[in-house]
C-alpha positions as CSV (number, residue, x, y, z in Angstrom):
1,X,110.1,56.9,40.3
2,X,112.6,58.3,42.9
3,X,113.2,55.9,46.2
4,X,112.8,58.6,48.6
5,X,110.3,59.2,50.6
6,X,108.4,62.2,52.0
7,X,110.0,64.0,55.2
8,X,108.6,63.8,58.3
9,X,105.3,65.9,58.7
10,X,105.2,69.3,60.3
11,X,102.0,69.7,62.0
12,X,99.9,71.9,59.4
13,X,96.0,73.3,59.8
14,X,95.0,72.2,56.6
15,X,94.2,68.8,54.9
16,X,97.1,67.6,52.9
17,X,94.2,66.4,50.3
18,X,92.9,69.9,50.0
19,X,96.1,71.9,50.2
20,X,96.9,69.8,46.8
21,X,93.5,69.8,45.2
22,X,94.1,74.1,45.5
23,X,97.6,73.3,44.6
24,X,99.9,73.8,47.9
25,X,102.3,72.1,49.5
26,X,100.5,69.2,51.4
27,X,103.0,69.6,54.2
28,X,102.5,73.1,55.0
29,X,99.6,74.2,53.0
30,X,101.3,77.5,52.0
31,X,104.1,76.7,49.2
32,X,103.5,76.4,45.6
33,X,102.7,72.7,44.4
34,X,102.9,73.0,40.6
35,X,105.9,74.6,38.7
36,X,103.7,75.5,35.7
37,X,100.0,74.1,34.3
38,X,101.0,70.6,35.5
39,X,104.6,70.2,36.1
40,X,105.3,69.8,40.1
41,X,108.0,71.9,41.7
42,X,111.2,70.3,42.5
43,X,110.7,71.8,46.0
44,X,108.1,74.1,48.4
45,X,109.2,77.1,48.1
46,X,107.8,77.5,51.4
47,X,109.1,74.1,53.9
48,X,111.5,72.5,51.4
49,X,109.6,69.5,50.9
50,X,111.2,67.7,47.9
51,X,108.5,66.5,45.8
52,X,110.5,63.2,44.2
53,X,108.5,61.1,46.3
54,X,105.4,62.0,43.5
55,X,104.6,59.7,41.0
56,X,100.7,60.7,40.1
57,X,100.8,58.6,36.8
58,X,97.9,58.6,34.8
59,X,95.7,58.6,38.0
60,X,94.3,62.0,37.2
61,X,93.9,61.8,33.6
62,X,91.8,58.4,34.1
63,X,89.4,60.7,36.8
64,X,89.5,63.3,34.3
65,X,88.2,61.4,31.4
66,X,85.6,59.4,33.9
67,X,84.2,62.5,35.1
68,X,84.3,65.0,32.4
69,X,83.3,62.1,29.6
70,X,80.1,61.1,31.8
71,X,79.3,64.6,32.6
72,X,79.3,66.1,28.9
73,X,77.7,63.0,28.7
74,X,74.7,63.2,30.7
75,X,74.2,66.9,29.6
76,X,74.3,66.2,26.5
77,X,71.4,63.5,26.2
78,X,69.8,66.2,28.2
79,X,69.6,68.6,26.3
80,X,68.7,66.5,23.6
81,X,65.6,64.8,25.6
82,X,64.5,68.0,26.6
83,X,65.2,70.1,23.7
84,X,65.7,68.2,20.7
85,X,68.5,71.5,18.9
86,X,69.6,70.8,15.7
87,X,73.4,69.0,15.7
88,X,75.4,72.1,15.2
89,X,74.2,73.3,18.9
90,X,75.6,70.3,20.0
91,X,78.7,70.7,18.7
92,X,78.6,74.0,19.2
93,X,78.0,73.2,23.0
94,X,79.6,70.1,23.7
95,X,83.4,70.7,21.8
96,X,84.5,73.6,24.0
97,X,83.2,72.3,26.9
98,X,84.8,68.9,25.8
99,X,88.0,70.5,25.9
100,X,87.1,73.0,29.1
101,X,86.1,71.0,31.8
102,X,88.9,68.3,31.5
103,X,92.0,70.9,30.9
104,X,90.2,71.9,34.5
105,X,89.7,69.1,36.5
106,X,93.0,67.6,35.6
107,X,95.7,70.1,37.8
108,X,93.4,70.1,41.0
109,X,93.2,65.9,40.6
110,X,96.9,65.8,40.0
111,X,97.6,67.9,43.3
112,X,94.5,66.3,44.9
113,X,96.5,63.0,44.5
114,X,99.8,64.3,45.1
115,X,98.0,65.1,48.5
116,X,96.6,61.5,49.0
117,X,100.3,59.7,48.4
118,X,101.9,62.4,50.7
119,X,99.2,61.5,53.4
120,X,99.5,58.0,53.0
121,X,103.4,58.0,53.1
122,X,103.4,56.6,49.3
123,X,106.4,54.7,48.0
124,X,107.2,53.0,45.1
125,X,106.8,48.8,45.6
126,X,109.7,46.7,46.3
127,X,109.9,42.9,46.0
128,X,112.8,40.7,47.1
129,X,114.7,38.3,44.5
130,X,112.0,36.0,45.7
131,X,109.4,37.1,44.4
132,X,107.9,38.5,48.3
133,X,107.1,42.1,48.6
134,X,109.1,43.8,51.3
């Protein structure tokens, strides 16, 4: 992860959260977050905020998975309780969506939590040759 850190906030009307969960610039809520499906942009094309502050991780795959897995889930045992199909429905039913809902949840969670460490002013951990973190 890079050592900088995020520029100094320009006053913007929208939630740095939200601007990121529709996939804007959480500085200015107008730019472009993502460069493609999930690769960020170097910079807004809009402010200039550099994005090498981000580091999302896995963060939004593990919501993904959490969410989307207990969802198809709990509509899955569902329909089965209330409808009893045969197995191909639910494979019929449950595969697509399997592959559906996660592919998208995961670019407004990645943005979503690109907004939360710009708000926040996230930065990567430091610790001193002690052992203390600084």
């Amino acid at each position: 992860m890079s050592t900088k850190q995020p520029e100094a906030r320009a006053p913007t009307s929208e939630h740095p959260v939200r601007s990121g969960f529709t996939g804007h610039c959480p500085r200015c809520g107008k730019g472009k977050l993502f460069d493609g499906y999930l690769e960020l942009a170097k910079t807004c094309t809009h402010c200039g905020l550099d994005n090498d502050y981000v580091d999302a991780a896995d963060g939004p795959a593990v919501f993904v998975v959490l969410f989307a897995g207990f969802l198809i889930v709990l509509m899955a045992l569902l329909v089965e309780i209330y409808y009893m199909p045969p197995y191909w429905v639910h494979a019929a039913l449950w595969a697509p969506l399997a592959i559906i809902i996660p592919l998208g949840m995961l670019r407004p969670l990645k943005g979503a939590l690109v907004g939360v460490q710009y708000k926040n002013s996230a930065k990567e951990a430091r610790f001193d040759k002690d052992g203390t973190k600084s």
